[in-house]
LUMKE-866386 format. One record per residue: residue in one letter; x negated, y, z negated of N, C-alpha, C in turn. Coordinates in steps of 0.001 Angstrom, whole numbers, plus 500000, padded with zeros to 6 digits. Layout:
N
aXYZXYZXYZ;...
% end
This chain:
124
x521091513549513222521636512647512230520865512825510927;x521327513027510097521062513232508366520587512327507918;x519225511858507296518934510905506668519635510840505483;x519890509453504999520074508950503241519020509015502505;x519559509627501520518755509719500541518376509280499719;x517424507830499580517592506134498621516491506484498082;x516933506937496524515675507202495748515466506035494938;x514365505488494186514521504181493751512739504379492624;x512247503237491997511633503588491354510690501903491584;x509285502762491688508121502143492340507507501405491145;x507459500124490745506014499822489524505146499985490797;x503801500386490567502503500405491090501488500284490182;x500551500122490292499033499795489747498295501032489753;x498036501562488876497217502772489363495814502750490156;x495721503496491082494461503444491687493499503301490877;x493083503819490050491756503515489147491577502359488511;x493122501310488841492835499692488249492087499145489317;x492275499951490621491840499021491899490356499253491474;x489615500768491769488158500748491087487812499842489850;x488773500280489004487655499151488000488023498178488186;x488579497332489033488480495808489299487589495338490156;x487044496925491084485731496473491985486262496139493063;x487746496502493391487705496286494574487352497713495468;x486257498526495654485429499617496483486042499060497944;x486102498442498129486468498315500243487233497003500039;x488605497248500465489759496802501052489101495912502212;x488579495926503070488633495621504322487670494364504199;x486873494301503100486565492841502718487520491484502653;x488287491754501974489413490529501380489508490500500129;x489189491628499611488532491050498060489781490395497144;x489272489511496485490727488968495321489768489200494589;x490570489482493329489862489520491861489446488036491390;x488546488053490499487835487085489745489093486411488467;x489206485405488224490083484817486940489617486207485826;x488649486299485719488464486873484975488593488380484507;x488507489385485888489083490611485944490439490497486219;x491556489470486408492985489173486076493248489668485003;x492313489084484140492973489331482541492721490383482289;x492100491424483240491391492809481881493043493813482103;x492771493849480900494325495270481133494734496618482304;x495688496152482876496202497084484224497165498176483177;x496621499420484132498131500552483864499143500055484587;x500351500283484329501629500293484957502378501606485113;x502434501966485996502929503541486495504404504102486848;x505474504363486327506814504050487527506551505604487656;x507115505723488977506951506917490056508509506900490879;x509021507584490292510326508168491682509817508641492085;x510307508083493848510239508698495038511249508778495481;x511298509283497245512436509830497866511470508526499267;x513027507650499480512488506288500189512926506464501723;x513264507528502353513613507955503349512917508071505010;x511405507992504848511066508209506100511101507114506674;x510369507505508481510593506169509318509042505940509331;x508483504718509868507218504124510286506370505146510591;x506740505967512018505869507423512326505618507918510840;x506051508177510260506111508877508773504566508218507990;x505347507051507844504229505981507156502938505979507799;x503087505674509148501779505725509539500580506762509746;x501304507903510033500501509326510099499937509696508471;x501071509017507291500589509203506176499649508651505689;x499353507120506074497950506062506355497017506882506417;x496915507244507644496372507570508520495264508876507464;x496268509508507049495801510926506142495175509963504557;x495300508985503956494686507982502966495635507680502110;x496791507745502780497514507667501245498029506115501382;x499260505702500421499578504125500301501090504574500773;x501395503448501297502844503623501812503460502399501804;x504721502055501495505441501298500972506908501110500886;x507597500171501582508898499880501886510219499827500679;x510995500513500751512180499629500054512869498615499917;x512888497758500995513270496470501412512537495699501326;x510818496057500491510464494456500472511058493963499082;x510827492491498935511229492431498095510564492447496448;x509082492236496969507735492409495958507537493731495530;x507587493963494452507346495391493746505552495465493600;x505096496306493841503897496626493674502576496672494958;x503795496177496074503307495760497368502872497302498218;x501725497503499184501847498660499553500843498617501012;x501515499025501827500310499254502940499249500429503189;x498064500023503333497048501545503449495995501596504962;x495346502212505461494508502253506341492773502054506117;x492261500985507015490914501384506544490280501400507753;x489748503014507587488802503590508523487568502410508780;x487224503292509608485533502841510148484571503345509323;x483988502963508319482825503995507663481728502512506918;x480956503195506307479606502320505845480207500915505281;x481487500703504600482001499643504197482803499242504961;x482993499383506136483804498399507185483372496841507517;x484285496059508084483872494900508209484067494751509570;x485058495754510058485649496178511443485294496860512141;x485114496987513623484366498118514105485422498909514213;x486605499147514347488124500095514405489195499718513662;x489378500959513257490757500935511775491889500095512032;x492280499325510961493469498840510871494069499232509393;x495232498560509563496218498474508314496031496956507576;x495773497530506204495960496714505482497409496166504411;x497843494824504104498248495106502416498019494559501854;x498308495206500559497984495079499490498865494145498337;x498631492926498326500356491787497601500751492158496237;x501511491997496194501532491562495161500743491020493770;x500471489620494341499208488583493959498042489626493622;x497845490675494173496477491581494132495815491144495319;x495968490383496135495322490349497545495074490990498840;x494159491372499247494177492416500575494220491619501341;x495166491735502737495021490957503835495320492100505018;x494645491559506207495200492507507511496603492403507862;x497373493380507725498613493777507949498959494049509609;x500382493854510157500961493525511241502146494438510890;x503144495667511642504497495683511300505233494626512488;x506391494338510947507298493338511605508633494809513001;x509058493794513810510007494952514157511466495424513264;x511369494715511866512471495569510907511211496372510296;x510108496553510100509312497204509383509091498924510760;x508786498359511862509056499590513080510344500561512839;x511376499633512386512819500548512689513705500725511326;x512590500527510298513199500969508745513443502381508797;x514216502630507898513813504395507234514332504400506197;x513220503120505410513086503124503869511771503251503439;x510677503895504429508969503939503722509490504866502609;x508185504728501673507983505520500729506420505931501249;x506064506988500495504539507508500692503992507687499117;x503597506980498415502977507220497506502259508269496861;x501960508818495838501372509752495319499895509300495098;x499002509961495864497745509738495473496979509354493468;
% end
């Protein structure tokens, strides 16, 4: 069976807003300060090709990248993986996301999130 081909267009945050906001490790919780709110974010749009399934997404985690649904309804939303290494809070990797709001929380897939084949995989 032929996948569809639902290309669509991503706002994201550029990674280097996440560094200079200090958030270094995800797996803390970190929210930004009132005050790094206000400092100026890039805004990025990125076509992609919104086609793979979960396996897709997750093996792509897995490799560091951000991955991210078509069906949510929050733009800027994205799930990532965080290993085990010197900044863990965890003794074994999970999935995180990343809100909207700018908040990291431990991530769960729902079973429409298992049986999508609308991930996107982000560009490093």
């Amino acid at each position: 069976m032929e996948r569809q081909q639902d290309k669509f267009v991503i706002g994201a945050i550029a990674a280097a807003g996440m560094a200079a906001a200090g958030m270094s490790n995800p797996a803390q919780g970190y929210s930004p300060s009132e005050e790094q709110r206000k400092e100026p974010t890039v805004r990025v749009s990125v076509e992609i090709s919104a086609t793979h399934n979960f396996a897709d997404a997750f093996m792509a985690a897995m490799d560091g990248h951000h991955v991210t649904r078509h069906g949510w309804n929050a733009g800027g939303q994205y799930v990532a993986m965080q290993m085990v290494d010197q900044h863990a809070t965890r003794s074994r990797p999970y999935l995180y996301l990343k809100t909207a709001q700018n908040e990291i929380l431990p991530w769960l897939p729902s079973q429409g999130d298992l049986f999508a084949r609308d991930w996107a995989i982000l560009p490093r």
